[in-house]
N, C-alpha and C positions, 0 to 999 in steps of 0.2 A: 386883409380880411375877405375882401370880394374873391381874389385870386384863390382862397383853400376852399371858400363857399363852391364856386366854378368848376374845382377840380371833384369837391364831394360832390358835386351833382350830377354832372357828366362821366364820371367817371364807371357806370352801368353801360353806357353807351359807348363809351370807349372800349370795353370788355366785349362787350356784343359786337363791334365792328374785326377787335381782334378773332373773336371765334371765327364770324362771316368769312374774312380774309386766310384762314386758317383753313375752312372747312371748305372753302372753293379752290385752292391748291394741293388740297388730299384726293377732293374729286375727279379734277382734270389729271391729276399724278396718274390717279386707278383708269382714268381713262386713256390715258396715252399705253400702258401697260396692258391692258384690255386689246388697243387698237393695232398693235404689232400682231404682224402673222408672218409664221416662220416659210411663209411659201413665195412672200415677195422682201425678194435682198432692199441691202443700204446702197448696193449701186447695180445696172441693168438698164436696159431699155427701157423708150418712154413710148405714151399712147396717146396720142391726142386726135382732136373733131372737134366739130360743131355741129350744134339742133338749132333748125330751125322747125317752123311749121310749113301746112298748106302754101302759103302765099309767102314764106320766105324769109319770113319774119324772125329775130331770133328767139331762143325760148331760155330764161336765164333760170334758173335754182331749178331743174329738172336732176332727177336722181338718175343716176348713169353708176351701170353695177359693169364689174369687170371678171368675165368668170372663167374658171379653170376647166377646159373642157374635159380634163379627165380625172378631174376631184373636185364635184358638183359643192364639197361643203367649201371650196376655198375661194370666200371672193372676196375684192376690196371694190369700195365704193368711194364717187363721187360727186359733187353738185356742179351744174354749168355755173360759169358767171354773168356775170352781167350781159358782156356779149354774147352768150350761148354755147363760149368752150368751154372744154375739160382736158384733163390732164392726167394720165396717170404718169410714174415715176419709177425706177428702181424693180423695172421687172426683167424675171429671169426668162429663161430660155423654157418655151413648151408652148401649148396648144392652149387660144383661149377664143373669148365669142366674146361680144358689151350687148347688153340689154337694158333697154331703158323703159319707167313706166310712169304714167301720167293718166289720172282720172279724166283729164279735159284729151286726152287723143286716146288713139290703141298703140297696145302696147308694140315695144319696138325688139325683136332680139335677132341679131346680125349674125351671120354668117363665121364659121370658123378660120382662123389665122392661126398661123405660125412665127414665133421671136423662134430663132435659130441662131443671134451670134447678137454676143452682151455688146449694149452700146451703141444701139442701133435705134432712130427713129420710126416709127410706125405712125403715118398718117391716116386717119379713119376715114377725113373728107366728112362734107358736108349729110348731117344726116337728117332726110327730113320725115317729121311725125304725120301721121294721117288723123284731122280729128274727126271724134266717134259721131255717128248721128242724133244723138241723143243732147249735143251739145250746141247750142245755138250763139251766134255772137260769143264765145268765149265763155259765156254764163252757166254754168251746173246748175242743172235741173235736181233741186233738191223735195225731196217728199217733207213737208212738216210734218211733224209729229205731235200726236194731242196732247194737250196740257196736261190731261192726267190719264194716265196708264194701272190695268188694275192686275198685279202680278199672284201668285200663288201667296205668298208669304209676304207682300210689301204694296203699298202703293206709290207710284211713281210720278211727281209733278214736274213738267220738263221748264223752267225758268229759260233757260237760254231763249232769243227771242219773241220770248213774249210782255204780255205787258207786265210782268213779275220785274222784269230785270229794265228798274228803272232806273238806276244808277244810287238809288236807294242804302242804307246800309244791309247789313245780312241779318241783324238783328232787327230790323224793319221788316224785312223779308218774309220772317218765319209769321211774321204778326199775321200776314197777309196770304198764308198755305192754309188751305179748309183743313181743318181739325184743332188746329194750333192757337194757342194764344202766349202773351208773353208778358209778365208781370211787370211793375214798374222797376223791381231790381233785375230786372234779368230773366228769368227764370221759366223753363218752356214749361207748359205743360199741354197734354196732348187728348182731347177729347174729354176735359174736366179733371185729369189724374195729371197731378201736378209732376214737377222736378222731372220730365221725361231725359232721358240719355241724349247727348248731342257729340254728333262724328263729324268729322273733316276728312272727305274722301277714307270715308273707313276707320278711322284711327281715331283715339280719344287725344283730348292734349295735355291731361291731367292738373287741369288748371280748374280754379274755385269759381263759385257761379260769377262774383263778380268779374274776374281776371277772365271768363268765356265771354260776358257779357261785352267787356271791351275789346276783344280780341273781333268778335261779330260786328261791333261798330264800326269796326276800324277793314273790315273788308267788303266790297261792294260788290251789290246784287249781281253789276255785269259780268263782274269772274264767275261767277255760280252756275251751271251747266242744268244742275237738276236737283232735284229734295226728294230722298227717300224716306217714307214715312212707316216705320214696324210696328205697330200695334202690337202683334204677336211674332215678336223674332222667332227664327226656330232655331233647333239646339246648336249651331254652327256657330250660332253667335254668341255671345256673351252672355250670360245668364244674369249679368249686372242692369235696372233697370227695369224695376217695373211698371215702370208709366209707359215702357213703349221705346225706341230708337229713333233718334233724328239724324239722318246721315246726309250733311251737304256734301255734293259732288261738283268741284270744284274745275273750271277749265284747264284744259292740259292737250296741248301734242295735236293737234288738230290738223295740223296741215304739212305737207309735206316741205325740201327744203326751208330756209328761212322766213320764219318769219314771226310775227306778234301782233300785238294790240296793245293802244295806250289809249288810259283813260283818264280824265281832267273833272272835277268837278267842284262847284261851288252855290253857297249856300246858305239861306238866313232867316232867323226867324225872332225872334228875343235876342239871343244870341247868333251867331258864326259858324257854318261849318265848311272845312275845305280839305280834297282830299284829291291823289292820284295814283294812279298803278301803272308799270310796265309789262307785258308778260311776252316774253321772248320763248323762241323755240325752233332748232336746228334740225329736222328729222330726216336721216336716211333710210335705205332700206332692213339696215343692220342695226342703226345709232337712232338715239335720241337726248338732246340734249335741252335742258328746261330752266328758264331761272324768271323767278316773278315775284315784284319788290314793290308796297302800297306803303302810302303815309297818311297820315292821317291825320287832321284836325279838330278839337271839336272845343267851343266853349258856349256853356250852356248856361239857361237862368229858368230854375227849376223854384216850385214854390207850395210847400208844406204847411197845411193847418192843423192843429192833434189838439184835442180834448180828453183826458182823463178824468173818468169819477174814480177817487181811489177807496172803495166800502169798508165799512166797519163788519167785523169779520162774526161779530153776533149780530147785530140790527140785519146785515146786510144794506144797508140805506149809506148813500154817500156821505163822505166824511169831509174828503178836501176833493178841489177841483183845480186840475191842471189843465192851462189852456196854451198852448204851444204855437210859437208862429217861425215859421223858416225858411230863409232863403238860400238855395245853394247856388253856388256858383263854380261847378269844375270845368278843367280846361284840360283836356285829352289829347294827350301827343302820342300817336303811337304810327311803332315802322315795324311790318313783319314782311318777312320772306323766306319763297322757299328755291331752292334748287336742285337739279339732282338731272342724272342720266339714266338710259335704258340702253343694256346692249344684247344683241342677237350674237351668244360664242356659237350657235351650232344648228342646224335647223332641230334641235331638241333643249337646246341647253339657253338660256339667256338669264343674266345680272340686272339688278337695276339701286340706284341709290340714290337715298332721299336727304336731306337737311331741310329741314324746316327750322327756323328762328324769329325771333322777335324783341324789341326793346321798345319802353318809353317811360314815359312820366304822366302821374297825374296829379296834377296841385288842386286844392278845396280850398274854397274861402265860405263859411257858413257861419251868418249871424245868425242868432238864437232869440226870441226872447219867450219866456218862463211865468206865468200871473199864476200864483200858487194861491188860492185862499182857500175861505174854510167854506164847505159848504151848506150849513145851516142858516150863517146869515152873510153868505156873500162876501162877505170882507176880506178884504186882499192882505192878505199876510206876509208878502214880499215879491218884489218882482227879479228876477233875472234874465240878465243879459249877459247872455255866451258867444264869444267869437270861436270857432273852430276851423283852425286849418289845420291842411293834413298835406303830406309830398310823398305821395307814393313811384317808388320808381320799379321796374320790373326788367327781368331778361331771359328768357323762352329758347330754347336748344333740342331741336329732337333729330337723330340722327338714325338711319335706317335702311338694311342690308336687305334687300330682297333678291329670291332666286328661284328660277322655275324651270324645272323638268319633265318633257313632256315626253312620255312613253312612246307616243303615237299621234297623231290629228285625230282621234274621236276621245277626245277630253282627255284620256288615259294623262295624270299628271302629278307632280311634290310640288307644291308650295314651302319657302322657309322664309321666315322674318324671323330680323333681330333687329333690337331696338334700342336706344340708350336716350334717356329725357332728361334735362336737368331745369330746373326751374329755382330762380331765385327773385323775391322781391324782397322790399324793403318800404317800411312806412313810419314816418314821424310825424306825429299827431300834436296838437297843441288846444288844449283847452285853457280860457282865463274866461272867469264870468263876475260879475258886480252883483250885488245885491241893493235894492234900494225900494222904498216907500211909496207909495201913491202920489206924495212929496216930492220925487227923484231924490229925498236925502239917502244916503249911504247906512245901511240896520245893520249890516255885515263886514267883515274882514273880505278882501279880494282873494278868490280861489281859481286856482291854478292846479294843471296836471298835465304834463309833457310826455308821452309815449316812443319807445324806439320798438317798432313792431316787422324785425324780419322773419324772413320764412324761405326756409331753402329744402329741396325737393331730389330725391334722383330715383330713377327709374329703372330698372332692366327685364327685359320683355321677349321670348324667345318664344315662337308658332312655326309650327308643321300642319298643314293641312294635303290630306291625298284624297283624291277620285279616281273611283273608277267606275266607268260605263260599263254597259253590257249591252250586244245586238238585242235583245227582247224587249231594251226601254226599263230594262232597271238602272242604279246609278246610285254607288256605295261610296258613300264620305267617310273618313274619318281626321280626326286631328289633335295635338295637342297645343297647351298653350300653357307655360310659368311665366311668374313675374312678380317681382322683388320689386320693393319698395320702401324707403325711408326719406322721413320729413321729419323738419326740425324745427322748432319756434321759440325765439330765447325771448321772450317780452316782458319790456322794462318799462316801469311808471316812477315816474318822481312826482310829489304832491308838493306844493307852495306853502310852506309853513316856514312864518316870522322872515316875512320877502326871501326865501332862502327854499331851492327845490332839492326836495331829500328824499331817497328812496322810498319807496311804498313797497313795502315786502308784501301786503297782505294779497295786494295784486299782482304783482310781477311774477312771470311762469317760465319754467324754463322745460321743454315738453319734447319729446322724440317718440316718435312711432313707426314700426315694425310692420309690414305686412307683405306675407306672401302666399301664393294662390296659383294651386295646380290644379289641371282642368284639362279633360278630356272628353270628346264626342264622338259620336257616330250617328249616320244621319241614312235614310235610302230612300229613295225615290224611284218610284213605277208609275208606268202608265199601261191603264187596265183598257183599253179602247175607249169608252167617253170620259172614264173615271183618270182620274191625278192623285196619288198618293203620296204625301211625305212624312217619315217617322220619325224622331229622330228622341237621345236621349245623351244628357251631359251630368257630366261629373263634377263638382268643384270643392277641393281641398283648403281651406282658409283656413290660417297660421296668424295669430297678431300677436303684439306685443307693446306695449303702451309704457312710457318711462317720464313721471314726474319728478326733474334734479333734483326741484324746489323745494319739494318736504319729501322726495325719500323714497316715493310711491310707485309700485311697480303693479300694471295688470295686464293678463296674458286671454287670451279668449281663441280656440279654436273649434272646426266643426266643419262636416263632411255632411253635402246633399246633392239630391240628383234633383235634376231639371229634363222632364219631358217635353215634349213637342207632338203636335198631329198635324196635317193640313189634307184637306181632300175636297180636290175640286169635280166638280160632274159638268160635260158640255154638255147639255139638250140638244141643240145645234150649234153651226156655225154664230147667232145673231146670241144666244141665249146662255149665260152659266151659271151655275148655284160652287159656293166654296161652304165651307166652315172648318175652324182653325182650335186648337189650345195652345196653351204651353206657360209653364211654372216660370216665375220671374223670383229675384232678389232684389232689393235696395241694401245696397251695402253705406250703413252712416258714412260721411264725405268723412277726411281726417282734420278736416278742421273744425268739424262739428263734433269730432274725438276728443279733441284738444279743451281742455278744462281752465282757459285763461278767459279772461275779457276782455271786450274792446266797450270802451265808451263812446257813445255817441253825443253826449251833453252830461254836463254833471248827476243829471236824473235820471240816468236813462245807458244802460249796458246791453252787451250780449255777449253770456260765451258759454261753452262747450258743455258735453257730458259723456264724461267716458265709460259711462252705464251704458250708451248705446248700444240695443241687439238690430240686426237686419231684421229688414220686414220683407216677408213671403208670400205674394201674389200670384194666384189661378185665375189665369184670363180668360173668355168664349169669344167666339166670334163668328158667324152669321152674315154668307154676304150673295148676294144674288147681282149680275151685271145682265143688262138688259139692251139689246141692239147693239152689243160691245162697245158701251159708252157711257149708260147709264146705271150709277151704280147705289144701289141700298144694302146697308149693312144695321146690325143688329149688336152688341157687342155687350157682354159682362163680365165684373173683376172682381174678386173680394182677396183681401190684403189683411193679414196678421200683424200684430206689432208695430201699425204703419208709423214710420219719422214725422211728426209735425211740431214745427215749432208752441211753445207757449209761453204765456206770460205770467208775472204773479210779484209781488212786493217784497223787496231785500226786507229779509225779518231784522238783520241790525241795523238797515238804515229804510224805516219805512216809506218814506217819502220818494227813495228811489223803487225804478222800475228795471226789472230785468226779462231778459229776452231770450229763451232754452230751448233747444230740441229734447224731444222727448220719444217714446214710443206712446203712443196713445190709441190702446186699447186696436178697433176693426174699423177697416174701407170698406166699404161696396160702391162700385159705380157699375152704373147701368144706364144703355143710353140707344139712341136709333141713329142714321147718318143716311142722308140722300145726295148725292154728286150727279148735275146736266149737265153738261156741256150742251150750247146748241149755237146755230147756225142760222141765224134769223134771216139774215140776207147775203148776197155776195161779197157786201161789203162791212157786215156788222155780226161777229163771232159775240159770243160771252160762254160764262163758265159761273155757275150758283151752286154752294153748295149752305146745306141746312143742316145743322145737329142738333138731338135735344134730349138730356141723359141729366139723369139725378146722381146725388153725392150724398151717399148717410152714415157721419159716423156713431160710433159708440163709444164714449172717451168716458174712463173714470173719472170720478167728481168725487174725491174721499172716500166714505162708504157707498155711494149712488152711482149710477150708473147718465148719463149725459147723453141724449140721442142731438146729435146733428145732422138735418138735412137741408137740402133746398135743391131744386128744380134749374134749372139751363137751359137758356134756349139761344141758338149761335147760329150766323149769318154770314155768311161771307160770297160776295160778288164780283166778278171780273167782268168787265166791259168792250170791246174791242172796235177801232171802227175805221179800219182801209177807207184814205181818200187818195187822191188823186195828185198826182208828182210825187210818188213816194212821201205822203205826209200821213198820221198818224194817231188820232185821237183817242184817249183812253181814259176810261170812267171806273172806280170800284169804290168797294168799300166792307165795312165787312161790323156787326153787332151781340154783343154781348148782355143778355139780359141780369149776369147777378152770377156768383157761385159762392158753393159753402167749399171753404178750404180750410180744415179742420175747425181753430177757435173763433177762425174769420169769416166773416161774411162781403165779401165783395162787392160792390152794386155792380149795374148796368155801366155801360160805356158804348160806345163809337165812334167810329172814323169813315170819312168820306177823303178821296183821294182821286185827283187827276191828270192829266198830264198829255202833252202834244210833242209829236216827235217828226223828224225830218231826217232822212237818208239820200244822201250827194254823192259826189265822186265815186258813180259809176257803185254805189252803197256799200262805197269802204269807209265812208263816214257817215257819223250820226249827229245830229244835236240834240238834244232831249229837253224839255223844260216840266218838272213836277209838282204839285201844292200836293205838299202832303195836311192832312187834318183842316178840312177846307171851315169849317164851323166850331172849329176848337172843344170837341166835342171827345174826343181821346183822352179824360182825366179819370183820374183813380179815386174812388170814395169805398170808404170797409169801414165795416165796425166788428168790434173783439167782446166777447162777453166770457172768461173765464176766471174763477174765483175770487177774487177780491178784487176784481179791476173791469172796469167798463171803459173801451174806448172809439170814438167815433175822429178816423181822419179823412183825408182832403189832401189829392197831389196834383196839383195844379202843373203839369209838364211843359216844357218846352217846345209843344209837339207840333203845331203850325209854322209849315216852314215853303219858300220855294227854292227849289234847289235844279238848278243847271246842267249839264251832263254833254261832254265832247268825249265822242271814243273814234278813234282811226285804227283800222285794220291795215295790216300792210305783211305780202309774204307771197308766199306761194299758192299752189292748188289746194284742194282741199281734202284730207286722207281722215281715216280712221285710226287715234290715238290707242293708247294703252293705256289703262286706268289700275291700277294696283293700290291696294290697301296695305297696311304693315300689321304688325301681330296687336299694338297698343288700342287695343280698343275696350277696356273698361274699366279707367278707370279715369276718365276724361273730368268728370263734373265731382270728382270727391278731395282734389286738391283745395 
């Protein structure tokens, strides 16, 4: 019995290791086939040397290019090793030069030679570097860069470095970026406007808020390079997304020859957390090659209080009163990874190719208990007690062809991505609950409901993007982008009747959905002498198709809109700039918010879909003046048609349970102001404050009535910084949330105070770090719901006080400027 249990559970990860092993032998195949050039034979002369430096010293993983002196495109590359030689092989007879370069010396390119007769050694001799003067003890003299950068169309928070990247999760992370906040399930949203868009270097993953949420936990703040923040994307990007763009920028290719970073962490708080990454990277002057592989731990003790009045629907006056206590307990295993090369075919032409993957498991153990009475006189009507575990396992596959053509060196260029995503999880749920007395005696029969809930996913995604510049500072975009999609959910419930579990047809859904989305833009940009203009305007074609097995039901929904953009910046001066931005957004409903099935959370208590879903349509403003280029205030407004919010209300045939809907509910408006300082108190003590404070009003039907919702915001966030002495490190933040209205909910206030001391050794290829994160436990969730026949006030008591450990070693070469590429999949990342 143990040995088939074994084999069903691992056996995701066994699949995910085959892809891994699969998809790193197609890679390196395509790169060996890449790396052949017909201008150096399988037999020939060989070239060898050695670098050292100045004082003699050798110089190992230096790039040493071998070139054709009379066909500049034809060269092959190599790295020294350890000792400082190289080696080429297998060359033919003609005229060549070697050139070597190195940010820490000046560059080296040698004299012409002649191979005249195959089979011939060619000694270079000892080659020694001059290093630059700019370079002291071996150390590059690097410029930092400010924390936050304020771009035409984005603003840019640089994490690498600073006290962001504490070894932290990434979904900790975003908590702690000024605008952002991040609900207790996941969920960004970005200056009060919830469910914002979230990218991984460009690209969506197409995974559901949960399935982001842990994919975030499970990667650490120190991979993270930088957060870009879109308030108002312009038309280039995805029209998907109307809260705005979350794009982390993830480390990659940094340095030249071999090398990496590994990082180690652990961590505790109620519960355990423990976690590690490798990130490797080979770079030459033609090749790059990338592979980076994190795991992840996490078991947590999380703790839920909920209060239900459930009202009589003429008194309005409470009838019964549900008081719910809960504790969860999940345990988070997750491994993702990505790999991929970059190749230079031509001083115009170059390949590059991505895999990204992932697999794990998450097991739930959550006791329940349930005090149901009446609320007139209090009296307890029964109590229940729910055990609910759940074994969620998953496995993540995105695979991706990139190719760039560049006309010229003044942008002149084709972008192409093609993409292929597959996504499958699986979840088996288990409810059994008791009913019993004030007494503990048993009023009820034992009920029971067992779930088999998978969901499988595939993708295809094809982008062209072209520029082109112009000498007078113009600069004319344009692009297209399709991409096909289908997702599948067969979900099965068996309910406990007479000790015997028998299908539940009335729940069990068997659901597929259809969608595809063509899209095309054009974008220009000029500079007018102070002034910055960009225009731009998008197209998108959506095609759905929705198929219920279960009873029969088929629906189909298409529709064609444009999406404009403005941006226009004016310099005063060098020290001074005024912007102001628009541009038309969508939310397009997630497909699992399509999907018309349920998921139980406790015998009383469901959610699931509505395939009445229309997209909702948001026109955003924005208002921004930078001041001593640094200081930045912005202004910013949004109103939103048809917006998605979830809501609540009472199963009409089983009234005592509660269910949990997305809906379109009526009008948004947010509106709000935003101030960013950065300052520099002393030589040794940096910080970074920023302030937002923006109201939220909706308009939601009430029946015949109309329902105004508002409330007021006011949001805090601070960074601390404070250089001591031997490379050590102290660092103070923290960041406050007064309350938001988020459709039927109201959210209180909350914060978090965090700090943390750090130490950099070995010459500051290592680090140790040590964190308290939630120093006052003071990061807990309290909301109250007041819509139609349901009143309810909770409590999530989090696992959030923690202190958590952090060893990273840096180990490689010099230091170079990577390549960063995005893929065409970018929108449709949070509607899995």
């Amino acid at each position: 019995m143990y040995s088939i249990f074994q084999n069903i559970w691992f056996a995701p990860q066994r699949i995910a290791r085959i892809h891994i092993m699969r998809s790193i032998y197609l890679l390196f195949l395509a790169a060996a086939l890449l790396k052949a050039s017909p201008t150096f034979a399988q037999s020939g002369s060989s070239i060898r040397g050695k670098v050292v430096d100045h004082t003699e010293k050798t110089l190992p993983y230096m790039t040493v290019s071998l070139h054709n002196a009379e066909n500049i495109t034809e060269t092959v590359v190599t790295v020294t090793a350890s000792t400082g030689t190289f080696m080429f092989k297998n060359i033919v007879s003609g005229k060549y030069y070697i050139s070597i370069k190195s940010l820490a010396h000046q560059d080296h390119i040698g004299n012409r030679f002649n191979i005249t007769h195959p089979g011939t050694n060619h000694d270079m001799g000892v080659i020694q570097l001059v290093g630059k003067s700019n370079v002291m003890d071996e150390v590059i003299i690097e410029k930092k860069k400010p924390l936050i950068e304020q771009q035409i169309d984005k603003m840019i928070v640089n994490v690498e470095n600073s006290a962001l990247s504490d070894g932290s999760s990434s979904l900790e992370l975003l908590n702690k970026i000024p605008g952002l906040s991040v609900s207790s399930d996941g969920k960004v949203s970005l200056k009060g406007k919830s469910d914002a868009s979230v990218m991984i270097n460009g690209k969506l993953t197409y995974l559901s808020a949960d399935q982001l949420a842990n994919l975030l936990r499970s990667t650490s703040s120190l991979d993270v390079t930088k957060i870009e923040v879109m308030t108002n994307p312009s038309s280039k990007y995805e029209a998907a997304g109307e809260s705005g763009i979350i794009n982390i920028v993830l480390k990659k290719g940094l340095k030249q020859g071999f090398n990496g970073t590994l990082n180690l962490n652990g961590g505790a708080g109620r519960g355990t957390q423990l976690g590690g990454s490798i990130n490797l990277n080979y770079r030459t002057s033609n090749t790059n090659f990338f592979a980076i592989y994190n795991q992840y731990y996490q078991n947590l003790e999380n703790r839920m209080e909920l209060t239900r009045y459930l009202l009589d629907n003429t008194s309005g006056k409470p009838e019964f009163i549900s008081k719910q206590t809960n504790l969860e307990k999940p345990k988070l295993r997750s491994n993702n990874f990505r790999v991929g090369a970059d190749f230079i075919l031509s001083p115009k032409n170059s390949i590059g190719f991505l895999i990204n993957g992932g697999f794990g498991k998450f097991p739930k153990y959550e006791p329940t208990q349930n005090d149901f009475s009446n609320a007139a006189t209090q009296k307890l009507l029964w109590r229940a007690n729910t055990v609910t575990e759940g074994r969620e396992r998953w496995e993540d596959m995105l695979y991706n062809i990139n190719y760039v053509h560049k006309f010229d060196e003044n942008g002149h260029q084709l972008t192409i991505d093609l993409d292929h995503v597959y996504h499958y999880s699986k979840m088996d749920q288990s409810l059994l609950t008791t009913y019993t007395n004030e007494a503990q005696e048993q009023i009820r029969p034992l009920s029971g409901r067992i779930g088999d809930i998978p969901s499988r996913n595939k993708v295809y995604v094809g982008k062209l993007d072209y520029t082109l510049p112009f000498e007078n500072g113009l600069k004319f975009e344009a692009g297209y982008k399709g991409s096909l999609v289908k997702t599948e959910n067969d979900l099965r419930y068996d309910t406990l009747q007479q000790d015997q579990y028998v299908p539940d047809l009335k729940t069990s859904n068997h659901f597929i959905y259809h969608e595809s989305i063509q899209a095309a833009y054009v974008n220009v940009n000029k500079e007018w002498g102070k002034f910055n203009t960009q225009i731009g305007l998008r197209g998108e074609y959506t095609d759905t198709k929705g198929e219920q097995l279960t009873t029969n039901e088929t629906f189909t929904k298409n529709y064609f809109n444009l999406f404009p953009s403005v941006f226009l910046t004016y310099s005063i001066n060098d020290q001074h700039k005024m912007q102001a931005n628009y541009s038309r957004r969508v939310k397009r409903p997630s497909f699992w918010d399509m999907n018309p099935f349920r998921v139980y959370t406790d015998p009383f208590s469901y959610y699931e879909g509505n395939s009445k879903l229309n997209p909702s349509f948001a026109n955003s403003f924005e208002l921004g003046y930078t001041l001593l280029r640094k200081y930045i205030l912005t202004a910013n407004y949004s109103h939103s048609e048809d917006v998605v919010n979830e809501i609540v209300g009472r199963d009409p045939s089983e009234p005592n349970t509660v269910f949990e809907r997305p809906a379109n509910l009526g009008t948004f408006t947010n509106m709000g102001v935003s101030l960013t300082v950065p300052l520099q108190l002393t030589k040794w003590w940096t910080a970074t404050y920023f302030g937002n404070f923006y109201r939220n009003k909706y308009e939601l039907p009430m029946g015949e009535s109309l329902s105004i919702r508002a409330g007021n915001t006011l949001a805090f966030n601070g960074q601390n910084t404070f250089s001591l002495l031997h490379n050590w490190r102290f660092e103070l933040g923290g960041n406050y949330i007064s309350g938001m209205t988020v459709g039927v909910h109201e959210l209180k206030s909350y914060g978090v105070v965090y700090t943390g001391i750090q130490k950099n050794f070995l010459q500051n290829k290592a680090m140790l770090k040590l964190v308290i994160n939630d120093i006052f436990m003071t990061n807990q969730r309290r909301y109250e719901t007041n819509y139609t026949d349901i009143r309810t006030f909770g409590k999530i008591n989090r696992d959030s006080r923690s202190a958590l450990l952090t060893f990273t070693y840096r180990f490689g070469g010099d230091f170079s400027s990577g390549k960063d590429r995005s893929t065409g999949s970018e929108d449709i990342k949070n509607r899995l």
